[in-house]
C-alpha positions as CSV (number, residue, x, y, z in Angstrom):
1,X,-148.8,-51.6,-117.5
2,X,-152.1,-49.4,-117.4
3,X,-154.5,-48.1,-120.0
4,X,-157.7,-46.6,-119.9
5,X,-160.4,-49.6,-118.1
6,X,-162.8,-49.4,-121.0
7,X,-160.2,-50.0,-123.9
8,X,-157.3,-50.9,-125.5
9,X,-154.4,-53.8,-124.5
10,X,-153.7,-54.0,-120.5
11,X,-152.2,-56.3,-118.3
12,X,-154.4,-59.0,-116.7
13,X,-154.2,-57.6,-113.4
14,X,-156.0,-54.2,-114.5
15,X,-159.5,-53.5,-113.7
16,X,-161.2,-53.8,-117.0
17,X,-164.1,-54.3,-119.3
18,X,-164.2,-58.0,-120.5
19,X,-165.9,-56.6,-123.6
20,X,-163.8,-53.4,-124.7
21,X,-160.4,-54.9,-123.6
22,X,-159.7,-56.0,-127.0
23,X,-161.8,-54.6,-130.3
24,X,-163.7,-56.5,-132.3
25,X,-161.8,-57.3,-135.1
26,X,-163.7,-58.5,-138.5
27,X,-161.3,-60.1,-140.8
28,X,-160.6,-60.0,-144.4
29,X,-162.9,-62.4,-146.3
30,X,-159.6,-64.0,-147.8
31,X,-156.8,-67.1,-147.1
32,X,-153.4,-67.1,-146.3
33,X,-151.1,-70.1,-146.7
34,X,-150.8,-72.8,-144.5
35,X,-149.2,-73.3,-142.1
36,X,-150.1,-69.4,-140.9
37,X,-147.7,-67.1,-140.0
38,X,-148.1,-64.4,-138.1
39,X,-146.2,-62.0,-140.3
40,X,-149.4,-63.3,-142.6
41,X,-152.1,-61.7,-140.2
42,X,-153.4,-58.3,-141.2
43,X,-155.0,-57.6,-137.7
44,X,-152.3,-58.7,-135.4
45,X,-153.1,-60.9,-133.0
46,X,-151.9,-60.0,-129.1
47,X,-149.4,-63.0,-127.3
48,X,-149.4,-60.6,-124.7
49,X,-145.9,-59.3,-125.5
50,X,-146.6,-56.4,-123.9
51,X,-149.9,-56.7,-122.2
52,X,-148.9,-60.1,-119.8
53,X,-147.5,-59.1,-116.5
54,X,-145.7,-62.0,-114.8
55,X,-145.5,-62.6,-111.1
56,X,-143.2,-65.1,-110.6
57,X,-145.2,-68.3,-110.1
58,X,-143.0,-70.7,-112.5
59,X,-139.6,-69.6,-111.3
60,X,-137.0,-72.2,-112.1
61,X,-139.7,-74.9,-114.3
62,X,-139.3,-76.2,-117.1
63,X,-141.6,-76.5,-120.1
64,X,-142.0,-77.7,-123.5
65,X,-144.8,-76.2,-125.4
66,X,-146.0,-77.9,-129.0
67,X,-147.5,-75.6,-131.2
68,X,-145.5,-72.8,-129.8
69,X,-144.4,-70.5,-133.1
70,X,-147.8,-68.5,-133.1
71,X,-150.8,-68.2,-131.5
72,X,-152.5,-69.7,-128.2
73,X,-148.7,-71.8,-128.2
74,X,-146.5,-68.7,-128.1
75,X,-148.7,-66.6,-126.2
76,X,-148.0,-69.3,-123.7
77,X,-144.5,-69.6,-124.2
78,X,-144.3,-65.7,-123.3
79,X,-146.4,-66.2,-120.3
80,X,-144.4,-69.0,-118.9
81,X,-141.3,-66.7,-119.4
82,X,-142.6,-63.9,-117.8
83,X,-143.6,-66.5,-115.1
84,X,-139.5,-67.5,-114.3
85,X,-139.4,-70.9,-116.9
86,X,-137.4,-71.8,-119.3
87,X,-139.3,-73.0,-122.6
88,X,-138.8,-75.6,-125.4
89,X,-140.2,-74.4,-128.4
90,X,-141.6,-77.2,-130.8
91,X,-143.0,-75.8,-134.3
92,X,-142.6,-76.6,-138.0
93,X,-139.6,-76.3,-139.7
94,X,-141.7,-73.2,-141.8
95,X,-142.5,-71.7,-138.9
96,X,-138.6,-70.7,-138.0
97,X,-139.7,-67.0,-138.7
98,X,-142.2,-66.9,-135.8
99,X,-140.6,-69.0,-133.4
100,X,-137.3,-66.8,-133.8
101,X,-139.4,-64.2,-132.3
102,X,-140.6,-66.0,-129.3
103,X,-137.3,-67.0,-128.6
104,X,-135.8,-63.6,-129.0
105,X,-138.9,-62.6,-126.4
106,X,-138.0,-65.3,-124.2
107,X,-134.6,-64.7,-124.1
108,X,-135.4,-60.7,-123.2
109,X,-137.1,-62.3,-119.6
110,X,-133.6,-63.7,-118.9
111,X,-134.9,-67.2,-119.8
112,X,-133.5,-69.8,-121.7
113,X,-135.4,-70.6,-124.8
114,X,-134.5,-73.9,-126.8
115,X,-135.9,-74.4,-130.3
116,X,-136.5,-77.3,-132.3
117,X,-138.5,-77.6,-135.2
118,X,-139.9,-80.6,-136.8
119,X,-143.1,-82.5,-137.6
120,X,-145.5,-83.7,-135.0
121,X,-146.7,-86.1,-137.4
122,X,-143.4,-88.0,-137.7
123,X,-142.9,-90.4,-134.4
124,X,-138.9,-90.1,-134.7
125,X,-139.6,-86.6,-134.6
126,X,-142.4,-86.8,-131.0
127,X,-139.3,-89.3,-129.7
128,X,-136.5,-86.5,-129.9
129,X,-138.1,-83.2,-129.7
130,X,-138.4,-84.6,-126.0
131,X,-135.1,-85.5,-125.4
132,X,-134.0,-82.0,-127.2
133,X,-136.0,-80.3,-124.3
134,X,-134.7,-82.1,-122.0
135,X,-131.3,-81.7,-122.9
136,X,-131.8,-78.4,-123.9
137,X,-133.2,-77.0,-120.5
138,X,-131.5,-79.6,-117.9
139,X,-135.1,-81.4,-117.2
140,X,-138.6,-81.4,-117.7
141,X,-141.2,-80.3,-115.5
142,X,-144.1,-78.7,-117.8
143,X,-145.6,-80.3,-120.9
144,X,-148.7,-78.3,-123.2
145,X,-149.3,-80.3,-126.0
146,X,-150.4,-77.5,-128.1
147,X,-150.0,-77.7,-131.8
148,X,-153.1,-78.6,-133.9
149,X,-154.0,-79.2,-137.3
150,X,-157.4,-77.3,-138.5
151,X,-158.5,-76.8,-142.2
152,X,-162.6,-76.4,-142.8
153,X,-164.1,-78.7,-145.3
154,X,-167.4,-78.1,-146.1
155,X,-168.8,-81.7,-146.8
156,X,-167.5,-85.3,-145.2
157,X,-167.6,-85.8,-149.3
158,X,-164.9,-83.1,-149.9
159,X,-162.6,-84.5,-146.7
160,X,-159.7,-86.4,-148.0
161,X,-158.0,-89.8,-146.3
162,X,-154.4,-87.4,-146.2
163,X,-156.3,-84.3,-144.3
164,X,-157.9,-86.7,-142.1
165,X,-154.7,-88.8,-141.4
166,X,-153.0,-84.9,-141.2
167,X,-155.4,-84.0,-138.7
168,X,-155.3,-87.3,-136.4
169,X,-151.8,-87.3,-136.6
170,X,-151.0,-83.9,-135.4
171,X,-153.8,-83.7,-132.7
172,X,-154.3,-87.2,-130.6
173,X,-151.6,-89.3,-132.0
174,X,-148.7,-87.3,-131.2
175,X,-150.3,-86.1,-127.8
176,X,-149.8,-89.6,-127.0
177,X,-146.2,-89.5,-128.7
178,X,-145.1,-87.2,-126.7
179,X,-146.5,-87.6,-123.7
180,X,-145.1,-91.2,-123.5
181,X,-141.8,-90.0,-123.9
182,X,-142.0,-87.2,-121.3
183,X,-143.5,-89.4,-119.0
184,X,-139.6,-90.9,-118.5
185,X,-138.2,-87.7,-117.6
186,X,-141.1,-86.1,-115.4
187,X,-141.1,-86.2,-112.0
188,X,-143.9,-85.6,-109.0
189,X,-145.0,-81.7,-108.9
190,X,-144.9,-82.0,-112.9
191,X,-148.2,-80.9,-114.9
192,X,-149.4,-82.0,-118.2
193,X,-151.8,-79.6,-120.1
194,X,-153.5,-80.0,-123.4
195,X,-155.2,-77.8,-126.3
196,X,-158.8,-78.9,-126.8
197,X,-161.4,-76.5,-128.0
198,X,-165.5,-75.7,-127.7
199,X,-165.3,-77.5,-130.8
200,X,-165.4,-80.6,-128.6
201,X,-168.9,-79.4,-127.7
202,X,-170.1,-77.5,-130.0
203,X,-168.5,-79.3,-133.2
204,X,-169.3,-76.4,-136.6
205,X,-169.8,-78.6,-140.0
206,X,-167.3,-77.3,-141.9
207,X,-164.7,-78.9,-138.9
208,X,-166.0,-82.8,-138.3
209,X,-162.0,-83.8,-138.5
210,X,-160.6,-81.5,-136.2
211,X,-164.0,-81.2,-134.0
212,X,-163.3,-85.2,-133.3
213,X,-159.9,-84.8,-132.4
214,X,-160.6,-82.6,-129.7
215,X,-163.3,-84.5,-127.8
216,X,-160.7,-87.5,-127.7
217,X,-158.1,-84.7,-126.2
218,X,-161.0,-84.4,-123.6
219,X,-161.1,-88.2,-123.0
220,X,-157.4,-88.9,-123.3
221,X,-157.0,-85.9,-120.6
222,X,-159.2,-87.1,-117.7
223,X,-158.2,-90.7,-118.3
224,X,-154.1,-89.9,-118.2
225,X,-155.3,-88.0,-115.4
226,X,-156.5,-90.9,-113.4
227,X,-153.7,-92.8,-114.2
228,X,-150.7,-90.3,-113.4
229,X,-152.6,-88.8,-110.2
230,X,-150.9,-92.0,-108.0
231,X,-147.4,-90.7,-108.9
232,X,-148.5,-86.8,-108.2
233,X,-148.3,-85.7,-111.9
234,X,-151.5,-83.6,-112.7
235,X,-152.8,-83.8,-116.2
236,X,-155.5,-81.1,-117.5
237,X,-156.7,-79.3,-120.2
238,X,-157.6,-75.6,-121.7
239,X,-160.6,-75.2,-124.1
240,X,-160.3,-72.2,-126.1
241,X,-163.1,-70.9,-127.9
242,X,-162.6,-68.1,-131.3
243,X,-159.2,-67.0,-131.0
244,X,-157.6,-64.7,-133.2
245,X,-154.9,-67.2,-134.6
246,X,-153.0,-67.4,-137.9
247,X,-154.5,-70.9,-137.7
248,X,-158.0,-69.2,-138.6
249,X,-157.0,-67.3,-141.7
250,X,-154.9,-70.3,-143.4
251,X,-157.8,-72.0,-143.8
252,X,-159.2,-72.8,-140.2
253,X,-162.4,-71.2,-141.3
254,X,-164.1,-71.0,-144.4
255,X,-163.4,-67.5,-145.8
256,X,-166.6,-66.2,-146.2
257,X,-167.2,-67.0,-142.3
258,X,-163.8,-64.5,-141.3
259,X,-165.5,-61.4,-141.0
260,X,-167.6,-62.5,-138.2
261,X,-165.0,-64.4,-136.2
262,X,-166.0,-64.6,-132.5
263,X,-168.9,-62.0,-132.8
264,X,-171.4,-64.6,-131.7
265,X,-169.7,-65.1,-128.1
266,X,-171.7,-63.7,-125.4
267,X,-168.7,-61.2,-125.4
268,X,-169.6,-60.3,-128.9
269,X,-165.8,-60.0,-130.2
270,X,-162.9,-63.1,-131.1
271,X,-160.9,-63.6,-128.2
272,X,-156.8,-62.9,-128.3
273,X,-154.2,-65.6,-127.5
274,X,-152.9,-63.6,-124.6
275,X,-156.2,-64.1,-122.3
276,X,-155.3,-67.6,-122.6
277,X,-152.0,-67.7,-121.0
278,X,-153.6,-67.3,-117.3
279,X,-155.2,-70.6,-117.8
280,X,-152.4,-72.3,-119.0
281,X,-150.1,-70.8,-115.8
282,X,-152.8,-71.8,-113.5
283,X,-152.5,-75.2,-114.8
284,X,-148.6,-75.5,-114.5
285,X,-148.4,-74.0,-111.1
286,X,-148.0,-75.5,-107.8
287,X,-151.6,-73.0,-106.9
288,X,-153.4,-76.1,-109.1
289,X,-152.3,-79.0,-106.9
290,X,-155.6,-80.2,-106.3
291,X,-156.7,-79.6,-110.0
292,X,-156.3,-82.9,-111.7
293,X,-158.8,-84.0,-115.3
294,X,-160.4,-80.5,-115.3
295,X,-161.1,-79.0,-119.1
296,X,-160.7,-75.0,-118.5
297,X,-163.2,-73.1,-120.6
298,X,-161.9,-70.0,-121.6
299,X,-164.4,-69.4,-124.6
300,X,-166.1,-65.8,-124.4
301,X,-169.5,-66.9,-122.4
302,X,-169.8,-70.0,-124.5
303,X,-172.1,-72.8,-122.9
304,X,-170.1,-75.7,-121.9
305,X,-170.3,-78.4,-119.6
């Protein structure tokens, strides 16, 4: 695929301007429901359904990806495809709409695509969701622990115990869930990869509960990595920075603060879920064998360590 170099949606092999790939969008001043949809977003967001170009590096893996409906998760479910993998597609049960789509984009790569909706929050669920994969793709060789729960509150006053228990719940606990229970079906050559965010470093006020969660991502990844390196399973982790997400609009960020998503990036614009997807590849191919308990910033210029 080839556009003009100093605009518009390309492929991430094209010769381009970082800055004018993708416009800078400035959002409504207004929420949508939770969970997010992306039938919900006015500016669509790109998964790189056209724009990512696959070369072939995941032929034959297998992968289960948390989160992977909308957003950063499905942008990297349509990489992995394009890539040669089969994908497991974990989501909530109101996020059928969306994930139907991924599938159906999945499937169009020749790839098998095996959904299974649930809650993250629910241990039963973290337990079989794996064994689905598995089951459901003949192995497991790739795990991205994805999904995340973000909703701004402006003041620890205003935070309530079931957000807070929402939060944990669907960003540490069932990373470990999950994980656990993968860990008995992957093999050596197998990569882990988790979601974290700049919000580890750079935690905004209105996001103390989520901001939390993602420093002990950070933690739990370079520990696990340690421990997992002996039986030649590499565990690492992406940090995104603003990307254009239904998460953001369904109450990710306070509404006034939409308009100006991402403009303060060195980059000067949001970033889109499809320029994370090389990251997340990288990660799960054989190219990062040597890569083990490194957090990938792929935040816009963003200072991080």
């Amino acid at each position: 695929m080839t556009s003009d170099s100093t605009t518009g949606s390309t492929d991430q092999y094209t010769f381009q301007n970082p800055v004018t790939r993708f416009e800078s969008i400035s959002p409504p001043a207004e929420h949508t429901a939770e969970p997010g949809l992306e039938s919900d977003l006015e500016i669509k967001a790109d998964r790189g359904e056209t724009s990512y170009r696959g070369t072939g590096r995941l032929v034959g893996r297998k992968a289960l990806i948390t989160g992977s409906d909308s957003g950063i998760g499905a942008a990297v479910a349509i990489a992995y495809a394009r890539e040669g993998a089969d994908v497991a597609l974990s989501y909530l049960p109101e996020e059928e709409e969306d994930a139907q789509v991924v599938k159906g984009i999945i499937e169009a790569e020749g790839r098998t695509a095996v959904c299974i909706p649930g809650d993250l929050k629910d241990p039963a669920y973290c337990t079989s969701l794996v064994q689905q994969a598995v089951d459901g793709l003949g192995g497991l060789d790739i795990l991205v622990n994805n999904a995340g729960k973000q909703v701004a509150v402006e003041s620890l006053e205003e935070l309530s115990d079931e957000q807070l228990d929402h939060t944990y719940k669907t960003n540490i606990y069932s990373f470990f869930r999950v994980t656990r229970e993968a860990l008995k079906h992957l093999k050596p050559g197998s990569a882990i990869i988790n979601s974290t965010s700049i919000q580890a470093y750079e935690p905004s006020p209105t996001l103390v509960d989520y901001a939390s969660t993602k420093a002990a991502i950070n933690n739990f990844t370079k520990g696990l990595a340690q421990q997992l390196a002996p039986k030649g399973i590499r565990v690492n982790a992406v940090a995104p920075g603003p990307i254009w997400t239904p998460l953001q609009p369904s109450g990710g960020q306070p509404a006034e603060a939409l308009p100006e998503f991402g403009k303060s990036t060195p980059l000067g614009r949001a970033g889109q879920p499809t320029e994370l997807a090389p990251a997340y590849v990288f990660l799960a191919s054989s190219e990062a064998s040597y890569v083990l308990g490194e957090t990938l910033n792929v935040n816009g210029g963003m200072p991080s360590p």
